[in-house]
C-alpha positions in Angstrom: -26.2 23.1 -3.7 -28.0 23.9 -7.0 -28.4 23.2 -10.8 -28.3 19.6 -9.7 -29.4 16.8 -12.5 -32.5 15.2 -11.8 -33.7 12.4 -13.6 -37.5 11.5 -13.9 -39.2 8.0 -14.9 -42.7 7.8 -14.5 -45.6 6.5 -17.7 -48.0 8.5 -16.2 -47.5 11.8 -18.2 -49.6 14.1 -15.8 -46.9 12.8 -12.7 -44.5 13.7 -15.1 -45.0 17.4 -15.9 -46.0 17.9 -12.3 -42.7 17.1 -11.2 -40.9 18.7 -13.8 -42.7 21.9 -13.2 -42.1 21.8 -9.8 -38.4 20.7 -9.4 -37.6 23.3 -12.3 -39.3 26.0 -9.6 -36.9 24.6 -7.4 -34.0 25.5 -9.5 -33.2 22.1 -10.2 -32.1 20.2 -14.1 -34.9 18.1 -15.1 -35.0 15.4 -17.6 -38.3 13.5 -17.7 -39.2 9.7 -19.3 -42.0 7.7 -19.8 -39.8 4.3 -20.4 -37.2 2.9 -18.1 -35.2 1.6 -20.9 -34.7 5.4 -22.9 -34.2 6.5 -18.9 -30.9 4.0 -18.7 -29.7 5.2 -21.8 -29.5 8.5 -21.0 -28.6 7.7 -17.9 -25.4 6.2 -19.5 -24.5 9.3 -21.4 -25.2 12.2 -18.6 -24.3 12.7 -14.9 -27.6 13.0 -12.6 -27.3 13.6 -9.3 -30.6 12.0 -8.5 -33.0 9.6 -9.8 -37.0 10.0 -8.9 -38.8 6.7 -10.4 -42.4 5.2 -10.2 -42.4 1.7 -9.5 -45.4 0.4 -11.3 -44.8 1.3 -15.3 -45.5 -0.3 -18.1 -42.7 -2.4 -19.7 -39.6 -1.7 -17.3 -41.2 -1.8 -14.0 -39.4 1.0 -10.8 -37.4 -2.3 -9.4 -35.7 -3.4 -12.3 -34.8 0.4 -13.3 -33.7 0.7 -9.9 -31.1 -2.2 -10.4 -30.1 -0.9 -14.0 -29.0 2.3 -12.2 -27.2 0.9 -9.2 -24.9 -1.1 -11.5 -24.3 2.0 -13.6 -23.7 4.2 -10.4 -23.6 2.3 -7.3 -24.1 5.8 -5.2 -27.1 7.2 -6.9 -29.4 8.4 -5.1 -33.1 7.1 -6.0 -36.3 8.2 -4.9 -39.2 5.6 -5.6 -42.6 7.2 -6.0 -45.4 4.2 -4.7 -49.5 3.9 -4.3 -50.5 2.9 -0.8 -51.3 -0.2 -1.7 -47.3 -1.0 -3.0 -45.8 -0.1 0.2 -44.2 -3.9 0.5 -43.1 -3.6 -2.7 -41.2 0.2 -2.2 -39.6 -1.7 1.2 -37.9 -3.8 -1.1 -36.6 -1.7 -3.1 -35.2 0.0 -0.2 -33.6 -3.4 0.6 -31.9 -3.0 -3.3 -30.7 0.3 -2.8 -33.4 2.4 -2.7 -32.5 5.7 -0.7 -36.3 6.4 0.3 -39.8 6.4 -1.0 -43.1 8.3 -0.4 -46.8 7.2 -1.5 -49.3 8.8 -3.5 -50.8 11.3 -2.8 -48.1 13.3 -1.3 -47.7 16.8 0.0 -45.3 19.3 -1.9 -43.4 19.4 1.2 -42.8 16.3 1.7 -41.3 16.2 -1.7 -38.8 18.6 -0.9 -37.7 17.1 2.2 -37.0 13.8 0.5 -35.0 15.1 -2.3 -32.8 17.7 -0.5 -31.6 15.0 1.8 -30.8 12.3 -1.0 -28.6 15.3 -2.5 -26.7 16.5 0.4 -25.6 12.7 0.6 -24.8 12.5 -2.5 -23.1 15.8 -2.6 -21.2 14.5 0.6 -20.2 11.1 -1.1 -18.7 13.0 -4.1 -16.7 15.8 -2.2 -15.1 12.8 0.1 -14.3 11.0 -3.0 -12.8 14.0 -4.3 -10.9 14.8 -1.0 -9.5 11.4 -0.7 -8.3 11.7 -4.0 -6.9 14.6 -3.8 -5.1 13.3 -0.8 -3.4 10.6 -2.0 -1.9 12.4 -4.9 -0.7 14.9 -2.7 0.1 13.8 0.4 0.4 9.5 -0.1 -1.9 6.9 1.5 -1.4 3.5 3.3 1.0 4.4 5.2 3.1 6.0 2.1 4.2 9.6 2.7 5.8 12.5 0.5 4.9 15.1 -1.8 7.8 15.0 -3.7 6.7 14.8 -7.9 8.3 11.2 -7.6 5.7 10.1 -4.8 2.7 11.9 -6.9 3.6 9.8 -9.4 3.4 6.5 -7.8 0.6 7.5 -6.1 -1.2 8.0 -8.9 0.1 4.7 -11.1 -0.9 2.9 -7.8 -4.4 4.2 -8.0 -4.7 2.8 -11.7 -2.7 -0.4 -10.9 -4.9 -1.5 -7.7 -8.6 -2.1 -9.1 -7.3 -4.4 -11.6 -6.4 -8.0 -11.3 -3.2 -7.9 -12.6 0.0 -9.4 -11.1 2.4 -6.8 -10.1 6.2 -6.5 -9.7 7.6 -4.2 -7.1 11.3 -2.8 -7.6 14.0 -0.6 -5.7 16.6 -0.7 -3.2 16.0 -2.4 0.4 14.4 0.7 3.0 12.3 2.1 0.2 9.4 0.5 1.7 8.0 -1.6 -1.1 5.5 -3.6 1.6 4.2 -0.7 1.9 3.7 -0.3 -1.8 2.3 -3.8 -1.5 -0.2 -3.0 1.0 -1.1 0.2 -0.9 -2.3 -1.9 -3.4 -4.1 -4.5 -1.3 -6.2 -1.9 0.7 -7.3 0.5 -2.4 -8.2 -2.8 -4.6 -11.9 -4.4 -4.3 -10.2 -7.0 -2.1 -9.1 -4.9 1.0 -11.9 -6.6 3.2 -9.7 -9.8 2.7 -6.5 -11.1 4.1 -2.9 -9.3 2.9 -0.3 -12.4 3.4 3.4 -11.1 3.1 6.5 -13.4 2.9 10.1 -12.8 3.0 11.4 -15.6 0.3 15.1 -15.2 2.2 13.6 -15.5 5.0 12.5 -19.1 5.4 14.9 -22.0 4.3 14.5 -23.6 1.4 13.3 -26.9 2.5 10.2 -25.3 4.3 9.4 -22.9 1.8 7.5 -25.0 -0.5 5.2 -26.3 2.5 4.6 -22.6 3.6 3.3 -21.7 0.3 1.2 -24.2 -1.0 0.4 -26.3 2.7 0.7 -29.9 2.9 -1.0 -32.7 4.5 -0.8 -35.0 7.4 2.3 -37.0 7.2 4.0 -35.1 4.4 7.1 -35.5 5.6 8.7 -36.3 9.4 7.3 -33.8 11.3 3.7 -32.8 9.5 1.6 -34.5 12.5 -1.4 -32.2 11.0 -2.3 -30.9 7.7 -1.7 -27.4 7.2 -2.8 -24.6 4.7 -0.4 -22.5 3.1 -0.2 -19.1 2.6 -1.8 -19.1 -0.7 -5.1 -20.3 0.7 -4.9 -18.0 3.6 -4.5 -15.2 1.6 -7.5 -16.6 -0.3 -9.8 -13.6 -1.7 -7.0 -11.0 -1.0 -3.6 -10.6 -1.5 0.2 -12.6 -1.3 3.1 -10.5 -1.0 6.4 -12.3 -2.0 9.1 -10.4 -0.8 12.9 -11.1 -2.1 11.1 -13.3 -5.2 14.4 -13.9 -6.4 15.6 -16.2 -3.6 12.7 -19.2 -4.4 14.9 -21.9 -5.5 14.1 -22.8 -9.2 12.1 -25.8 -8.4 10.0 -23.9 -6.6 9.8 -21.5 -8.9 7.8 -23.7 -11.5 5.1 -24.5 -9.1 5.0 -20.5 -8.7 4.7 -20.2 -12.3 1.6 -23.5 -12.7 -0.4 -21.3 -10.3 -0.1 -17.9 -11.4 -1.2 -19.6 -14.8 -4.0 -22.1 -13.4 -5.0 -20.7 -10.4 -4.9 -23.5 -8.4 -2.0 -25.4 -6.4 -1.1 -28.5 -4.6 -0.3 -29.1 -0.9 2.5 -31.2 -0.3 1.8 -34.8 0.2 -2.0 -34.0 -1.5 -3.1 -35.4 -4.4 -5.8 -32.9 -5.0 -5.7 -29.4 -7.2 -7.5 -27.0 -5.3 -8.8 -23.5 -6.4 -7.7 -20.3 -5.2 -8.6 -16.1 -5.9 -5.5 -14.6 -4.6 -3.7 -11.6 -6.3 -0.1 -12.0 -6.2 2.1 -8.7 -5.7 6.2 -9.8 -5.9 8.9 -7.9 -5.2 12.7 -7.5 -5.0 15.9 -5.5 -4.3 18.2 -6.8 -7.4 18.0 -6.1 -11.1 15.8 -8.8 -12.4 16.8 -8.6 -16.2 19.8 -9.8 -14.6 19.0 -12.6 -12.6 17.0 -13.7 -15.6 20.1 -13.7 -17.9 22.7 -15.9 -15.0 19.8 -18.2 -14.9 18.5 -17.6 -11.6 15.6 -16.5 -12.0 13.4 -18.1 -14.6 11.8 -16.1 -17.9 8.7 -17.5 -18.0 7.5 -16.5 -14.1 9.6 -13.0 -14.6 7.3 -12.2 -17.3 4.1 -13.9 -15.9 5.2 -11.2 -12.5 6.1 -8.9 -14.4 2.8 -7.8 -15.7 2.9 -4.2 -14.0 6.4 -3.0 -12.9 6.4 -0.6 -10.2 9.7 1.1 -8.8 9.7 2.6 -5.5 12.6 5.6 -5.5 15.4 5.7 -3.0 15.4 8.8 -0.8 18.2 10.1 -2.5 16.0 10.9 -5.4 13.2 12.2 -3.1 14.8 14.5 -0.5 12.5 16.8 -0.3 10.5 14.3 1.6 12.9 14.2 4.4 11.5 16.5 6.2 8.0 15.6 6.1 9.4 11.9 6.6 11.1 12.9 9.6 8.3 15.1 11.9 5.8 11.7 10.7 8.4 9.4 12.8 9.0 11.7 15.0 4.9 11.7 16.1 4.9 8.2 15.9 7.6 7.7 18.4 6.6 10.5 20.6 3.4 8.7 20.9 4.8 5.0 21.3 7.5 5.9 23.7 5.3 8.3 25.7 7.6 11.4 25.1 6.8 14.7 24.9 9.1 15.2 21.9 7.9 18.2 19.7 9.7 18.8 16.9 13.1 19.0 15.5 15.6 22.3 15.7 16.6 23.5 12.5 20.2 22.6 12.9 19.4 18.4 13.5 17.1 19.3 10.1 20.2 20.6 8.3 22.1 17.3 9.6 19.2 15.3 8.2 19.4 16.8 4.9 23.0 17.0 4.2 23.3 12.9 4.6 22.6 10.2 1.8 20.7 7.5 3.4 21.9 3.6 1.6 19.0 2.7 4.0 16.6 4.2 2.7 13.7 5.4 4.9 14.0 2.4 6.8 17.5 4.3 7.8 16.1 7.8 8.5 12.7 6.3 10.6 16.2 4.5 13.0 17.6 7.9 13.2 14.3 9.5 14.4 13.6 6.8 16.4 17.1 6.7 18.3 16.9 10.9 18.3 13.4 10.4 20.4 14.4 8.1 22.8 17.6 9.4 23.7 16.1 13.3 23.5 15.4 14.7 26.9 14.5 17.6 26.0 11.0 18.6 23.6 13.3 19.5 20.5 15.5 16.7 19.0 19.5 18.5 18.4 22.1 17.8 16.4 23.7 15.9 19.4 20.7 13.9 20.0 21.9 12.7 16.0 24.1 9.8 15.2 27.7 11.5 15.3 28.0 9.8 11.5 26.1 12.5 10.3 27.2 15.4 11.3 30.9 13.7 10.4 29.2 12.8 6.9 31.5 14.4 3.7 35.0 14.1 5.6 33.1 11.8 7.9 36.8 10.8 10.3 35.4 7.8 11.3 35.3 6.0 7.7 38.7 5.0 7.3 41.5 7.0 4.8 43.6 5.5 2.4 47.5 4.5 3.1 49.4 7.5 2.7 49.6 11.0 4.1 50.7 9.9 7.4 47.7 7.1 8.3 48.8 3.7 9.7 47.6 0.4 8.5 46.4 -2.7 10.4 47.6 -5.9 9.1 45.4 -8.8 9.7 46.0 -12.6 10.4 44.8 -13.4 6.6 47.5 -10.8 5.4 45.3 -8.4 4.4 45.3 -4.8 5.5 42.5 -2.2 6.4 44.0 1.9 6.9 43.2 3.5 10.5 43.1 7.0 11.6 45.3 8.7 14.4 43.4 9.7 17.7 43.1 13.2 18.4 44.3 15.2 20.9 41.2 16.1 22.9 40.2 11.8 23.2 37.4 9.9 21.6 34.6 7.5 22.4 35.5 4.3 22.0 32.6 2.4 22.5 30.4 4.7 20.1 33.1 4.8 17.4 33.6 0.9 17.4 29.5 1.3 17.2 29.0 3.2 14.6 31.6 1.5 12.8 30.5 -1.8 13.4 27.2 -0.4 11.8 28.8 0.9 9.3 30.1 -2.6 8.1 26.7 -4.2 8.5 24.8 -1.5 6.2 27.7 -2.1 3.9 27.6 -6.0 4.0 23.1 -6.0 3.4 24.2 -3.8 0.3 26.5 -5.8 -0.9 24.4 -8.7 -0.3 21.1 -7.0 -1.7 19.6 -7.5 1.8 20.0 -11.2 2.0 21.0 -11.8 5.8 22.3 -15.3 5.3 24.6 -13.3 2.6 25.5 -10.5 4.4 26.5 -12.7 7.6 28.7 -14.4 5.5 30.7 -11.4 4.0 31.6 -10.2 7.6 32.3 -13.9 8.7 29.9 -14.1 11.4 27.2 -16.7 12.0 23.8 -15.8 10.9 22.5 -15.9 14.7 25.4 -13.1 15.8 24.1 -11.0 12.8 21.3 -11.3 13.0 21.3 -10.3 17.0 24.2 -7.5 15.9 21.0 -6.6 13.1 18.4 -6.5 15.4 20.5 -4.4 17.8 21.0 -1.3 15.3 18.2 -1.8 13.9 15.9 -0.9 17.5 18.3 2.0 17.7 
């Protein structure tokens, strides 16, 4: 500590030069006022790293100064100087904000005491501030990690973006971990205390949506035997996170839009508007501009969403995050599935490395998570890895062309898919159909930009059997 800024506020000019002199001995900045009101004004154009204030002065009294400098600088330290006589009145101030106060006449000491502990707290608050946010720009926060220059710079538009009020729009391809970004947002914005509500739009059919949004009341429709809130109000105060935006039917779409603009929404069945504070954070896998121009997705709520665009960057463009991505899954699973798993050789690294993931980081915390409960050893190998990526480039089990010697499987529709010839030393059966069962469900959610009911439909299963055959790769 030292060369700290001190600011003094007392009408009684004999207090005044008593404390300068003295903190100035102490190796302290002083700047001394007799009137609260040229106090705040300099207060507005300097840094002072403590406040010392009488509270009985002529004009602008200690408690009003006090509460002029807490809205300024909620973490300033100030000392209120009080006669006997005022203690009640110092105790309230304490209740405003106040750090501490002594009472005329004091002892020198006393003094001391009193001022080197407000400034070791305030020194404290600032360097955990600064650590924090030096944190997040390097290493992520809220569950975001990397320090790849991508990550920096979300981390440090999401830093800007949360405080404000302002709807958001979260982009990039499914696995990039855009809740996250969501959530981000949410906990470093004044409304973290409050509830975070997240929704997958393709999640819920269509005819229920509306209901889980906005509520509805007794009698509704069959079925609404009680009246219900919706997500909106739950999430009143905090934050709604609409996930795959782009699947809200269109109808829907303009009772999205009459809230964002009014604030307020209806329940199904009421005839009531009611009033609700909740940030709304959207986001979604597909090219917007696009779904705007076919008409799916209407102009008015893409702009009115589209307020502050944020895109969240595959791994591809961030490998140099894999790594760091990989030893945080690898302690989280450790720790859930009570394995002494330690770390991972430099060959399953090199695997891990060499792969392109269309999953995302969704796709590499499967890997880890598969490597850890099927490692029995404390290091996770290249064999403890899903074959696919060691096979990845030249990979044998995605299937050739026709020609140069491969066969070709004609199906029942007439259509043909190539095939590769076993080799001489055997295979696996079981984990080849496996991985290339997986294969074809990876391939069907891109195709599908991670719409299930979609995806199902491209490999001609019913939506239960994917989403079980889902559910299945997706836990390993």
């Amino acid at each position: 500590m030292g060369n700290e800024k001190i600011l003094v506020v007392d009408d009684e000019k004999s207090m005044r030069e008593f404390l300068r002199i003295f903190l100035e001995k102490e190796g302290y900045e002083v700047r001394c006022f007799s009137d609260g009101r040229l106090a705040v004004e300099s207060f507005k154009e300097n840094a002072y790293d403590l406040a010392i204030s009488d509270l009985r002065m002529e004009g602008m009294d200690g408690v009003t100064l006090l509460k002029e400098l807490k809205d300024l600088d909620p973490h300033i330290p100030v000392l209120m100087i009080t006669a006997y006589a005022s203690i009640d009145t110092a105790i309230e101030a304490m209740k405003l904000g106040a750090y501490d106060y002594f009472t005329k006449p004091f002892k020198v000491n006393e003094i001391k005491i009193h001022i080197r502990r407000a400034l070791e707290r305030s020194l404290i608050y600032k360097e955990n501030l600064l650590l924090k946010k030096d944190l997040k720009v390097k290493y992520g926060f809220a569950g975001l990690i990397g320090t790849s220059e991508k990550m920096k710079e979300l981390y440090k538009t999401l830093m800007s973006v949360a405080p404000t009020k302002a709807n958001v729009l979260i982009t990039g391809k499914s696995g990039t971990g855009k809740e996250l970004v969501a959530r981000a947002i949410h906990q470093e914005s004044d409304r973290s205390e409050r509830p975070f509500v997240a929704l997958n739009c393709g999640a819920i059919p269509h005819n229920l949506i509306e209901s889980e949004l906005f509520g509805h009341q007794r009698g509704a429709f069959t079925g609404a035997v009680t009246q219900k809130e919706g997500l909106f109000e739950m999430a009143g105060g905090g934050t709604l996170f609409l996930d795959e935006v782009t699947e809200l039917p269109l109808d829907l779409q303009v009772k999205l839009l009459r809230f964002i603009q009014e604030r307020t929404l209806r329940r199904v069945g009421g005839t009531a508007d009611i009033s609700v504070d909740t940030r709304l954070v959207a986001a979604s896998n597909r090219e917007m501009e696009e779904e705007v121009r076919e008409g799916k997705f209407r102009e008015d709520l893409f702009y009115r969403l589209n307020v502050i665009r944020i895109n969240v960057p595959s791994l591809k463009e961030r490998k140099e995050d894999i790594v760091l991505l990989a030893n945080h899954f690898l302690d989280k699973y450790s720790a859930r599935l009570d394995k002494k798993v330690e770390r991972i050789s430099e060959g399953a690294i090199k695997l891990l490395l060499g792969y392109d993931y269309s999953g995302n980081v969704r796709e590499l915390e499967n890997i880890i998570e598969r490597a850890v409960t099927l490692e029995e050893s404390p290091i996770i190998r290249p064999e403890s890895l899903p074959s696919y990526l060691s096979e990845y480039e030249g990979n044998p089990l995605v299937p050739v062309m026709p020609g140069a010697g491969s066969k070709v499987i004609c199906l029942s529709d007439g259509s043909s898919i190539p095939s590769f010839t076993i080799p001489a030393d055997g295979i696996d059966l079981e984990e080849i159909v496996n991985v290339f069962e997986q294969r074809l469900i990876a391939d069907a959610m891109e195709k599908a930009d991670g719409v299930k009911t979609k995806a199902a439909e491209l490999l001609g299963m019913s939506f239960r059997s994917f989403r079980y055959k889902l559910s299945k790769y997706d836990n390993r």
